[in-house]
DSSP file (Angstrom, degrees, kcal/mol; ACC not computed):
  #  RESIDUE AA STRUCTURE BP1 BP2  ACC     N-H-->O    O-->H-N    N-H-->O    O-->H-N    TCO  KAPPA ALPHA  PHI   PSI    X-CA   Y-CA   Z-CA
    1    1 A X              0   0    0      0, 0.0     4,-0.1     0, 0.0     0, 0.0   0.000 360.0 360.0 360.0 156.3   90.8  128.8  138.0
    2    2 A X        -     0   0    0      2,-0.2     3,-0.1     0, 0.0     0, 0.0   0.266 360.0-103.0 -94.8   3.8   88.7  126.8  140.1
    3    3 A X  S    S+     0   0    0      1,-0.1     2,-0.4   112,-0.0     0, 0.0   0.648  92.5 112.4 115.8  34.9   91.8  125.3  142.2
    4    4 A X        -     0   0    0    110,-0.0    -2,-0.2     2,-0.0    -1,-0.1  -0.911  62.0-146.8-145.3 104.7   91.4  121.9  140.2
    5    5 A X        -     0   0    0     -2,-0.4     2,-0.6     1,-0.1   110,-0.3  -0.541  14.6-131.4 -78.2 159.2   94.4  121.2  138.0
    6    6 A X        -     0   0    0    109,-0.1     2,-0.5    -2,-0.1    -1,-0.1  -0.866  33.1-174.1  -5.7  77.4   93.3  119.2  134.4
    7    7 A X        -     0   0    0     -2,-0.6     2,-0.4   103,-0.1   106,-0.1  -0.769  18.3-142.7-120.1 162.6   95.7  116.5  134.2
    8    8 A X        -     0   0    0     -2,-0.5     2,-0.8   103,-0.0    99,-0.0  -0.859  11.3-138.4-115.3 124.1   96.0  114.0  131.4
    9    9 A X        +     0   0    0     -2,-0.4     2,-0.1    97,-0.1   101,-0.1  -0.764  32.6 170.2-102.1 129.9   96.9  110.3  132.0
   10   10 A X        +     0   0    0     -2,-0.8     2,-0.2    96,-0.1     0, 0.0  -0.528   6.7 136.7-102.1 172.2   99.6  109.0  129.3
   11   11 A X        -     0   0    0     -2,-0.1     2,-0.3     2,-0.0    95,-0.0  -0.709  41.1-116.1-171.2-160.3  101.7  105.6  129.1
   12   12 A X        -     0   0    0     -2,-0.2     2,-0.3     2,-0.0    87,-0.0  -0.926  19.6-138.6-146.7 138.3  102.8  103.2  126.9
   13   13 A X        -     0   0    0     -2,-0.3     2,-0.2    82,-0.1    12,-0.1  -0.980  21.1-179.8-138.1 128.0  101.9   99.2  126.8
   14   14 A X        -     0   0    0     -2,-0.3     2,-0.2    10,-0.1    10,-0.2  -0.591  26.0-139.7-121.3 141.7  104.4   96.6  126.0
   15   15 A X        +     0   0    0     -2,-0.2     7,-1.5     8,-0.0     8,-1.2  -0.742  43.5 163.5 -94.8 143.0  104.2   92.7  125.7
   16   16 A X  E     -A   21   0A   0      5,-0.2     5,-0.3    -2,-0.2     2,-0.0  -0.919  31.2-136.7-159.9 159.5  107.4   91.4  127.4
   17   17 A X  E >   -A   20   0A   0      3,-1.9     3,-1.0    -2,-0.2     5,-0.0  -0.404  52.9 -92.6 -74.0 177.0  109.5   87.8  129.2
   18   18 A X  T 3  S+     0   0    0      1,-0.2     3,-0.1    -2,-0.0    -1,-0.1   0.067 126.5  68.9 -61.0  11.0  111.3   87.8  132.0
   19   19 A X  T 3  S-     0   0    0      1,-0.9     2,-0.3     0, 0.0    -1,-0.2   0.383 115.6 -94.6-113.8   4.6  114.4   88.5  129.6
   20   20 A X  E <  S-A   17   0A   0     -3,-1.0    -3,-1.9     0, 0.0    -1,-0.9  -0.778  72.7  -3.5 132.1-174.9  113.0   91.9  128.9
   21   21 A X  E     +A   16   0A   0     -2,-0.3    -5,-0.2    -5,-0.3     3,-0.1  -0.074  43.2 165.0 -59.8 120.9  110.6   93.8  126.1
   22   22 A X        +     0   0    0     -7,-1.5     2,-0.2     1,-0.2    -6,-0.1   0.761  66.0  23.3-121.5 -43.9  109.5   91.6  123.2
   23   23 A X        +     0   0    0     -8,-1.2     2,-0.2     4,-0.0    -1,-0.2  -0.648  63.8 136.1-112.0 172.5  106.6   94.1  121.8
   24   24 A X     >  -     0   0    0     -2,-0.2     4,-1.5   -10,-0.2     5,-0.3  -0.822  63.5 -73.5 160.9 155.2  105.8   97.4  121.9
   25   25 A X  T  4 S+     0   0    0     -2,-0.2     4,-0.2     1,-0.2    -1,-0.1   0.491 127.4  44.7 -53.3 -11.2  104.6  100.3  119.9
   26   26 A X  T >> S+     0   0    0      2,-0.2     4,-2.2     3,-0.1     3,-0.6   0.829 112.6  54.5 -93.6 -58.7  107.9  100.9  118.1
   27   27 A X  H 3> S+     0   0    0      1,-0.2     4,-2.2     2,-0.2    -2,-0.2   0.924 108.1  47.4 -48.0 -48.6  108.1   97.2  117.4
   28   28 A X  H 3X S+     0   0    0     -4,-1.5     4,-1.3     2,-0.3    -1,-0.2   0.748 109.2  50.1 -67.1 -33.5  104.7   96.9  115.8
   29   29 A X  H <> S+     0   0    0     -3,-0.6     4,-4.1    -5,-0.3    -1,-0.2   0.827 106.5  58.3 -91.2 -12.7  104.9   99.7  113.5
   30   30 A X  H  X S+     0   0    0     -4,-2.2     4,-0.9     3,-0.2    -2,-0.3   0.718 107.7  45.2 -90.4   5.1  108.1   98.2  112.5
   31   31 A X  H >X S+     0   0    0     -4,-2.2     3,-2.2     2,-0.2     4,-0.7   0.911 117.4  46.5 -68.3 -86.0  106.2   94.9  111.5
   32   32 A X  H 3X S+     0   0    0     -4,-1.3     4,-1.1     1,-0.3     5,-0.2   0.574 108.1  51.1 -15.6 -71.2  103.6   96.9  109.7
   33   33 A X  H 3< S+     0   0    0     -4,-4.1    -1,-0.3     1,-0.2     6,-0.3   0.668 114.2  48.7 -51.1 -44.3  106.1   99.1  108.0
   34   34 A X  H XX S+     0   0    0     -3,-2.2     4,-4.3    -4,-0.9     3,-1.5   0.930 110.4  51.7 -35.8 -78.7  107.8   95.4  106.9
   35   35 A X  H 3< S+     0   0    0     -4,-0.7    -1,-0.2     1,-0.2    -2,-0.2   0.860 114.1  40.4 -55.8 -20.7  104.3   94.1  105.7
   36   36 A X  T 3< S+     0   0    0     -4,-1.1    -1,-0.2    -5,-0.2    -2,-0.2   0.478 126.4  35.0 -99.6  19.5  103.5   97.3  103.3
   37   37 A X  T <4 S-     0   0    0     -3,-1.5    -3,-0.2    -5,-0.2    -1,-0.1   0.511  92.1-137.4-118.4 -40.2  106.8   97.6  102.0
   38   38 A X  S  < S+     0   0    0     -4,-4.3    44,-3.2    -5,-0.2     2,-0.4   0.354  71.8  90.9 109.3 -26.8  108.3   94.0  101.7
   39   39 A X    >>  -     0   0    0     -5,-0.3     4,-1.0    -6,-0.3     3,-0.7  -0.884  56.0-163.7-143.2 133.2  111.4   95.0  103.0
   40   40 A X  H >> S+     0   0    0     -2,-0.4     4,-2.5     1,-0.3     3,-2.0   0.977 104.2  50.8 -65.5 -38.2  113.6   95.5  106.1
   41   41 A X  H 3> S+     0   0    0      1,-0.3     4,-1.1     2,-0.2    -1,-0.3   0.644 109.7  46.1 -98.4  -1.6  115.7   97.4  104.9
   42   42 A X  H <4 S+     0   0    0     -3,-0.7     4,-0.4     2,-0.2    -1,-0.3   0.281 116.9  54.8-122.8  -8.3  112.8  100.3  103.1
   43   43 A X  H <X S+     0   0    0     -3,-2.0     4,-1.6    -4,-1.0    -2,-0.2   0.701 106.3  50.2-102.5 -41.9  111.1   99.8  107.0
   44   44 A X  H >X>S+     0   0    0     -4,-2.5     3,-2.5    -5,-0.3     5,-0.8   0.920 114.2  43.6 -22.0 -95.5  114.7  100.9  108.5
   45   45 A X  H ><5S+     0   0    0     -4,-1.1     3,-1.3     1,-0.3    -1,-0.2   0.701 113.2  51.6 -32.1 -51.5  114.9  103.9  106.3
   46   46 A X  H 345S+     0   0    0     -4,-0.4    -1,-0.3     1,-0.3    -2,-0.2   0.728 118.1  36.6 -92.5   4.8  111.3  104.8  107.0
   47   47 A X  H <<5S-     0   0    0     -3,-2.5    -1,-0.3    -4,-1.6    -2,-0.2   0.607 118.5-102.7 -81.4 -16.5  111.7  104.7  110.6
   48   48 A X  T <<5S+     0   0    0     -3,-1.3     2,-0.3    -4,-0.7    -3,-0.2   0.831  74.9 119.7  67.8  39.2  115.3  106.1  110.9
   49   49 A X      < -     0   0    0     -5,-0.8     5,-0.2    -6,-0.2    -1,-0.2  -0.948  63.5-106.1-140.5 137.5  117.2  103.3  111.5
   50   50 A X     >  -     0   0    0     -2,-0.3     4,-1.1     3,-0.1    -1,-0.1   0.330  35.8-113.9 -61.7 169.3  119.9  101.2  110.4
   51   51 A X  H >> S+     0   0    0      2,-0.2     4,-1.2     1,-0.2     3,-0.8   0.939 117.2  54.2 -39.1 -65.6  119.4   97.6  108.7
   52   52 A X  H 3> S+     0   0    0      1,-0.3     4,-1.5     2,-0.2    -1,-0.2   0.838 104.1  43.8 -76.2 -20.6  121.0   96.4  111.6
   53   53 A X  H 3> S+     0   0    0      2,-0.2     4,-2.0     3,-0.1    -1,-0.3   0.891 116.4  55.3 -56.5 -37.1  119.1   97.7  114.3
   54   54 A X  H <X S+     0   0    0     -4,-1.1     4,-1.6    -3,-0.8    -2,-0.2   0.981 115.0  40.5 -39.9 -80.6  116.2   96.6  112.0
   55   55 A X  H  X S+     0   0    0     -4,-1.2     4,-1.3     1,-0.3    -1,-0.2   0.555 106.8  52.9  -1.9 -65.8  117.5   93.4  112.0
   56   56 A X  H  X S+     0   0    0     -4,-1.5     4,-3.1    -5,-0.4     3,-0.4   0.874 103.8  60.1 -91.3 -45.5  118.5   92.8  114.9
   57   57 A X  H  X S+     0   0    0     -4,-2.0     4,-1.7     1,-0.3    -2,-0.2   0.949 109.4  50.3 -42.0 -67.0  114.7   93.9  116.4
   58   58 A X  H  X S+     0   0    0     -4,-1.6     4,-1.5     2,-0.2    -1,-0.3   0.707 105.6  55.8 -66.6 -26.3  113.3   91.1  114.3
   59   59 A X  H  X S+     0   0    0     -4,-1.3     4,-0.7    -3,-0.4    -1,-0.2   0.970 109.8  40.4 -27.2 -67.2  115.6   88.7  115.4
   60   60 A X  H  < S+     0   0    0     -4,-3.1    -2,-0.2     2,-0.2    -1,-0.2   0.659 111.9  55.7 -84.1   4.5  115.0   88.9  118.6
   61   61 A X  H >X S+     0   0    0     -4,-1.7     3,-1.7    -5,-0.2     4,-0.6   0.937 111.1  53.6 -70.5 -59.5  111.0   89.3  118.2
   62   62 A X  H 3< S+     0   0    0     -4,-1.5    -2,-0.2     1,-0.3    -1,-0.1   0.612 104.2  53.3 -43.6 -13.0  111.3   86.0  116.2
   63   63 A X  T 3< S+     0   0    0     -4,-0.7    -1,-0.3     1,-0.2    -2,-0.1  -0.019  97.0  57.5-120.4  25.4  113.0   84.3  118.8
   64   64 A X  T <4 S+     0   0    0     -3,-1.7     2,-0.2     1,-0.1    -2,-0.2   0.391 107.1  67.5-121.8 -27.7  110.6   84.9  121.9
   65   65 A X  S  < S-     0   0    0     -4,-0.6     4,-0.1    -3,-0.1     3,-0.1  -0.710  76.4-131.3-114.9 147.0  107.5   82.9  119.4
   66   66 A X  S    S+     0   0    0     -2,-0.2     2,-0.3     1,-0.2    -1,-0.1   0.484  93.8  41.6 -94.4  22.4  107.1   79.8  118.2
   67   67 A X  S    S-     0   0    0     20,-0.0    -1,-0.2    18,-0.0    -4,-0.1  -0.927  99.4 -98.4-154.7 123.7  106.4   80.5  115.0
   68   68 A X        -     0   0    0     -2,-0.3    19,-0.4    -3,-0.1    20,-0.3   0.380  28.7-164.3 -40.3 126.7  108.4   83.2  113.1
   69   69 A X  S    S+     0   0    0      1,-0.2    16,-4.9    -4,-0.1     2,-0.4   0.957  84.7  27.3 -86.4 -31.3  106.6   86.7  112.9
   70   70 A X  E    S-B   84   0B   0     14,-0.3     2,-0.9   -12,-0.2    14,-0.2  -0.912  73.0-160.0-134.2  97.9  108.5   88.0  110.4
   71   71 A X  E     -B   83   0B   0     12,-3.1    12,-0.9    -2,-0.4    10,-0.1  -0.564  17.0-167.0-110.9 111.3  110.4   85.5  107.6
   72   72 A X  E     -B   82   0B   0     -2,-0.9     2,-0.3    10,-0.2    10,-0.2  -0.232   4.6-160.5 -87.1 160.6  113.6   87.5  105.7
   73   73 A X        -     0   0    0      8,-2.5    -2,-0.0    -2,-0.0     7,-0.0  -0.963  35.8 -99.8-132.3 153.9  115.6   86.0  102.2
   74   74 A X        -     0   0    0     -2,-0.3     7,-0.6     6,-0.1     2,-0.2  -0.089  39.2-113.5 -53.0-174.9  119.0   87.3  101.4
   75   75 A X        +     0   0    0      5,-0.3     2,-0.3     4,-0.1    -1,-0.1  -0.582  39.7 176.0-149.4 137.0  118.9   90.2   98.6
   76   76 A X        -     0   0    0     -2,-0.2     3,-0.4     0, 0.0     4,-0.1  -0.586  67.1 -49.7-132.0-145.5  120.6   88.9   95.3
   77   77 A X  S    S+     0   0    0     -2,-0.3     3,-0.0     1,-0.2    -2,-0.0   0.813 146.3  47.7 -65.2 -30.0  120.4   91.1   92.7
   78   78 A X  S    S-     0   0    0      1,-0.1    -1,-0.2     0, 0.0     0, 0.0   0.494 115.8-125.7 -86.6  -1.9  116.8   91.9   92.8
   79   79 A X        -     0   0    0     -3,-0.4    -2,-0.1     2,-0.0    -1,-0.1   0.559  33.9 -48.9  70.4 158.2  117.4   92.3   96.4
   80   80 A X        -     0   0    0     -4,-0.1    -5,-0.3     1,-0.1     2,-0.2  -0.192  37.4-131.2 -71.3 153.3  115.7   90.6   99.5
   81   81 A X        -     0   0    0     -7,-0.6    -8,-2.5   -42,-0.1     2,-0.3  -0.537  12.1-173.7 -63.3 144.9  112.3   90.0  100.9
   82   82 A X  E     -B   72   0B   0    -44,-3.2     2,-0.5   -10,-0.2   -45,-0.2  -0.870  15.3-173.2-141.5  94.1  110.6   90.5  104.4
   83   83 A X  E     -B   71   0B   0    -12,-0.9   -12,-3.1    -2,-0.3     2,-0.3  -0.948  29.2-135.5-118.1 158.1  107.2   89.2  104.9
   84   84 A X  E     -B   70   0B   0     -2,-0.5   -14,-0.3   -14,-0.2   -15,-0.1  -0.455  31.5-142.7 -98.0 126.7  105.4   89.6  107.5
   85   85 A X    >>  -     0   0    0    -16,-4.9     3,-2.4    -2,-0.3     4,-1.4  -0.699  33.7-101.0 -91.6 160.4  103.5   85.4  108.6
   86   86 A X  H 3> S+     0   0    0      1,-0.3     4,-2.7     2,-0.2    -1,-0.1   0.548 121.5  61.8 -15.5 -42.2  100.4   85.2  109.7
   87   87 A X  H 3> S+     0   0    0    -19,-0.4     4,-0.6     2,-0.1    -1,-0.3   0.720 103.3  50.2 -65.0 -18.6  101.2   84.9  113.0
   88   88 A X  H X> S+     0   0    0     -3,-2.4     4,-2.5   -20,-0.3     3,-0.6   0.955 111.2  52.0 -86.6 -55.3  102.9   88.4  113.0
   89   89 A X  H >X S+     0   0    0     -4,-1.4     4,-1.9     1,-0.3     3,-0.8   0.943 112.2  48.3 -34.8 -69.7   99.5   89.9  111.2
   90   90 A X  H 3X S+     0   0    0     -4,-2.7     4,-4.1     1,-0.2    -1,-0.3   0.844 111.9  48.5 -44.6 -30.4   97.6   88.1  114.1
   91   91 A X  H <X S+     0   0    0     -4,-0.6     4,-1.9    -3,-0.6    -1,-0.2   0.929 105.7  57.2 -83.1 -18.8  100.0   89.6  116.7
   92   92 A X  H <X S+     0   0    0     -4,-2.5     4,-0.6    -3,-0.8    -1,-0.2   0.648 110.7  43.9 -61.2 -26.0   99.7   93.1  115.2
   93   93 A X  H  X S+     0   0    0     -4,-1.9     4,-1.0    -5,-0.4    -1,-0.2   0.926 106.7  56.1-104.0 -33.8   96.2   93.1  115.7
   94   94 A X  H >X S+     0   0    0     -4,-4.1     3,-2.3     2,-0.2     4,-0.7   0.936 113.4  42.8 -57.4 -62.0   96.1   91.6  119.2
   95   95 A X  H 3< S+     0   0    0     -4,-1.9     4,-0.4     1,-0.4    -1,-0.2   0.494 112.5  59.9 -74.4 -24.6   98.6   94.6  120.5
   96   96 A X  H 3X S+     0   0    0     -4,-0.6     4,-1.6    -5,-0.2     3,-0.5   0.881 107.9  39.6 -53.9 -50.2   96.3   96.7  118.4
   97   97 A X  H <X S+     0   0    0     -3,-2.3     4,-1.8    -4,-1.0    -2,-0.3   0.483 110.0  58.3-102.9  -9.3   93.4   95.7  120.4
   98   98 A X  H  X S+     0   0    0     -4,-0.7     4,-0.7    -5,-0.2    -1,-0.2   0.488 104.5  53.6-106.9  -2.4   95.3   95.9  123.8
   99   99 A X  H  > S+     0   0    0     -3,-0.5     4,-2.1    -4,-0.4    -2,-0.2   0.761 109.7  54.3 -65.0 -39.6   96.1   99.7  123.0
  100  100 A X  H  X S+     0   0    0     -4,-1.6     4,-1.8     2,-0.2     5,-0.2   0.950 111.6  36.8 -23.7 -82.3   92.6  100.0  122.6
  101  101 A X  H  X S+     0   0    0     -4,-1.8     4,-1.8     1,-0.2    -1,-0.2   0.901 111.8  55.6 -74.9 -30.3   91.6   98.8  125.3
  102  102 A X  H  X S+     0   0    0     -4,-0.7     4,-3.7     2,-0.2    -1,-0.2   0.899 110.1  54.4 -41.5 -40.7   94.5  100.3  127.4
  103  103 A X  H >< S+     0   0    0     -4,-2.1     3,-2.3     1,-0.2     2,-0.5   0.813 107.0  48.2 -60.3 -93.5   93.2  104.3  125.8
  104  104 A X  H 3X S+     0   0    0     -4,-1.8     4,-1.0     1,-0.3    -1,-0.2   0.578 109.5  55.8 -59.5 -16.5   89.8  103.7  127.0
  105  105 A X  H 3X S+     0   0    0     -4,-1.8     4,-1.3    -2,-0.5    -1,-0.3   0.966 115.2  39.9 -44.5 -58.4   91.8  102.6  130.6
  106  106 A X  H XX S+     0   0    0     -4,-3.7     4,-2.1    -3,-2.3     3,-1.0   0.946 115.2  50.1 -57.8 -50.0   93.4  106.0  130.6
  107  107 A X  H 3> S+     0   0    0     -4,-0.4     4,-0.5     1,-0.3    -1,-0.3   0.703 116.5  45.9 -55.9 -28.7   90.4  107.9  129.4
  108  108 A X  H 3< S+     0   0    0     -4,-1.0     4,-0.4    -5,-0.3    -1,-0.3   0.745 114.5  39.8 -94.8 -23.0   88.5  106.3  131.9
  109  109 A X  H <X S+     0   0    0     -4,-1.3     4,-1.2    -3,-1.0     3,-0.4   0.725 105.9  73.3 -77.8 -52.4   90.8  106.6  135.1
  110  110 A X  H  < S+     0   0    0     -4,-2.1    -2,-0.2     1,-0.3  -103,-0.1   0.587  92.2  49.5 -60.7 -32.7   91.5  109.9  133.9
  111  111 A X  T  < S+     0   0    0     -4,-0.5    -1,-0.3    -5,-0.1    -2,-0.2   0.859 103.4  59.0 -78.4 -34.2   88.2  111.3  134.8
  112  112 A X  T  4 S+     0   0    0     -4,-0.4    -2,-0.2    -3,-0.4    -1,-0.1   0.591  76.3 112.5 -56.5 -32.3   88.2  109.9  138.4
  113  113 A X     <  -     0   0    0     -4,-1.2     2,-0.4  -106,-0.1  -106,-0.1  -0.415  43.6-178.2 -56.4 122.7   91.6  111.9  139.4
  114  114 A X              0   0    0      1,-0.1    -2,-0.1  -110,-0.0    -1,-0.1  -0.934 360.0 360.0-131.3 105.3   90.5  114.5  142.0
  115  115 A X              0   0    0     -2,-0.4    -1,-0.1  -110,-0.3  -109,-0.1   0.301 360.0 360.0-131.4 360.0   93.5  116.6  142.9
């Protein structure tokens, strides 16, 4: 070795208030998962987690904006709907575009480390 270790810079970037974490990569794929399915409860399952966690995640994303990201109907017999508003779309692609640029941070930072 040439006495120059190869290190990799990682992290994770989150929108959040002062009451804590509002977005985040987990949050965002469960919007996605929401818009191609229709349903919380078929984005639970494909994440591996209960309706209520589900739930409860989209609550409290809805309740930090002022216009709903995500708007649920009870389930009857044909069972309920989850779409995903426009606003939610838009925010999915800004947090898209602020991973972006956050990768090209690391990548860039990441050459500059001389230890």
């Amino acid at each position: 070795m040439n006495g120059q270790t190869n290190f990799k810079l990682n992290g994770r970037i989150w929108i959040e208030t002062p009451t804590g974490k509002v977005l985040g990569h987990g949050r965002v794929e469960l919007l996605e998962r929401i818009h191609a399915s229709g349903s919380l409860r078929q984005a639970a399952l494909q994440m591996k987690m209960s309706y209520k966690q589900a739930w409860d995640l989209v609550q409290h994303i809805n309740g930090h904006f002022d216009d709903a990201l995500v708007v649920l109907s009870r389930g009857g017999t044909g069972g309920g709907k989850a779409i995903v508003t426009e606003k939610g779309l838009d925010m999915i692609a800004e947090f898209k575009k602020l991973q972006e640029k956050f990768t090209e941070f690391l990548k860039q930072e990441e050459n500059s480390i001389k230890i």
